[in-house]
One Martini backbone bead per residue (centre of mass of N, CA, C, O) as a GRO file, in nm:
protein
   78
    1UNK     BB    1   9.227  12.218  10.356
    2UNK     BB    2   8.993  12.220  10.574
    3UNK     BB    3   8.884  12.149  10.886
    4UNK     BB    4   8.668  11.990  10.792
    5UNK     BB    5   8.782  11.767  10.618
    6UNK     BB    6   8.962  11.693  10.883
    7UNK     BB    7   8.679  11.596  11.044
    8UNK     BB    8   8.612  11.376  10.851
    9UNK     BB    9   8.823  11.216  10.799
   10UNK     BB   10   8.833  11.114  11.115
   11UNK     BB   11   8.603  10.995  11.113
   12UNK     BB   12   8.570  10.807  10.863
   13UNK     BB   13   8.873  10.629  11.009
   14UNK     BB   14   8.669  10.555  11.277
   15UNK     BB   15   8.438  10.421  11.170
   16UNK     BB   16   8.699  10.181  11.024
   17UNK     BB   17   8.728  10.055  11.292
   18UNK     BB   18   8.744   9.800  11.445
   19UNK     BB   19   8.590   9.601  11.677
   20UNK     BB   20   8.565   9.496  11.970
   21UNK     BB   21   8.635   9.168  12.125
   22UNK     BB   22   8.460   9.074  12.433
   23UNK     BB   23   8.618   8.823  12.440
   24UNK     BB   24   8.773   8.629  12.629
   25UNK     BB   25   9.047   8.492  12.631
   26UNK     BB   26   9.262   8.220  12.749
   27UNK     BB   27   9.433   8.339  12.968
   28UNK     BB   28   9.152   8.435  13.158
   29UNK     BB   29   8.939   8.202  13.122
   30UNK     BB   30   8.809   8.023  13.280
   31UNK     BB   31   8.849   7.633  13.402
   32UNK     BB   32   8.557   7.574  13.572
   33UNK     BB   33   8.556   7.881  13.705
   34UNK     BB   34   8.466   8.130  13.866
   35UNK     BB   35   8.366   8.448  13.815
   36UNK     BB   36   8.519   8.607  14.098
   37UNK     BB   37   8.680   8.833  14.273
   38UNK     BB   38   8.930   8.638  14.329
   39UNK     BB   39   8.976   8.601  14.026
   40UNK     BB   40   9.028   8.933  13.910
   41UNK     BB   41   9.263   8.926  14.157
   42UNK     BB   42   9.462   8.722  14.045
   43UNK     BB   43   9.501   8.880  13.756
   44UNK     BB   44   9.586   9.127  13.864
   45UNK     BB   45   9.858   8.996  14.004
   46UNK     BB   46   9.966   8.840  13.754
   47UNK     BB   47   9.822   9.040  13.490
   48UNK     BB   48   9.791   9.397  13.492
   49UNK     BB   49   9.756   9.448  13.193
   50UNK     BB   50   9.476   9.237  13.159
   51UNK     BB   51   9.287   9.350  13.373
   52UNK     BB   52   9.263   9.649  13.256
   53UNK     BB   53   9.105   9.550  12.986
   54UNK     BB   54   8.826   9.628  12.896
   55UNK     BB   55   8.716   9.335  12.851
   56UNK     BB   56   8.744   9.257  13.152
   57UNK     BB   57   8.557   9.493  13.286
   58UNK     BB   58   8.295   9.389  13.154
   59UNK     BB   59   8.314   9.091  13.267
   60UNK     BB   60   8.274   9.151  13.529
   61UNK     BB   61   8.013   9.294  13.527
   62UNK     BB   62   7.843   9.078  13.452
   63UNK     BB   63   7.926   8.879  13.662
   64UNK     BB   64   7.790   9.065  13.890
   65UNK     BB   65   7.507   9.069  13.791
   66UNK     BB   66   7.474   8.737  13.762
   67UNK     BB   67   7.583   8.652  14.088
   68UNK     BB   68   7.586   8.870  14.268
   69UNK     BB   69   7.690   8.834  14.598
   70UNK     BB   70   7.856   8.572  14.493
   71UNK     BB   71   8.110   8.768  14.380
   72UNK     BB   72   8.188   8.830  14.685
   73UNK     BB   73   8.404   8.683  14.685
   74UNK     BB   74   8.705   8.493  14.866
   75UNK     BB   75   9.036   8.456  14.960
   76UNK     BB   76   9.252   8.365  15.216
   77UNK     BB   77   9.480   8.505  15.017
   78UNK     BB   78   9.379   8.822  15.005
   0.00000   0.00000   0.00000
């Protein structure tokens, strides 16, 4: 087998991996509440494991993009 064969392999194995499916579950999503920077900073201190997560942090930009300047609210307590 050369190299080449061995670069198709892996092309052709990453090609065939399941799609990220990027909607939030629902540990994290919101029930009746905004998500904004104080709700991402709770998830944050809650669950570091979770908020890592590249579908958090796309969900987080959209929020960010959705809500404007109203996404960096704060709350008293962070």
């Amino acid at each position: 087998m050369t190299d080449a064969d061995t670069f198709a392999e892996i092309r052709n194995a990453k090609a065939e991996e399941p799609k990220h499916n990027l909607r939030l579950d629902k540990t994290i999503a919101p029930q009746g509440e905004t998500r904004t920077w104080a709700y991402y900073q709770r998830i944050k201190k809650a669950d570091p494991k979770s908020y890592e997560r590249p579908e958090v942090e796309v969900q987080m930009q959209k929020d960010a993009l959705r809500l404007g300047p109203s996404f960096f609210v704060t709350d008293d307590n962070d």
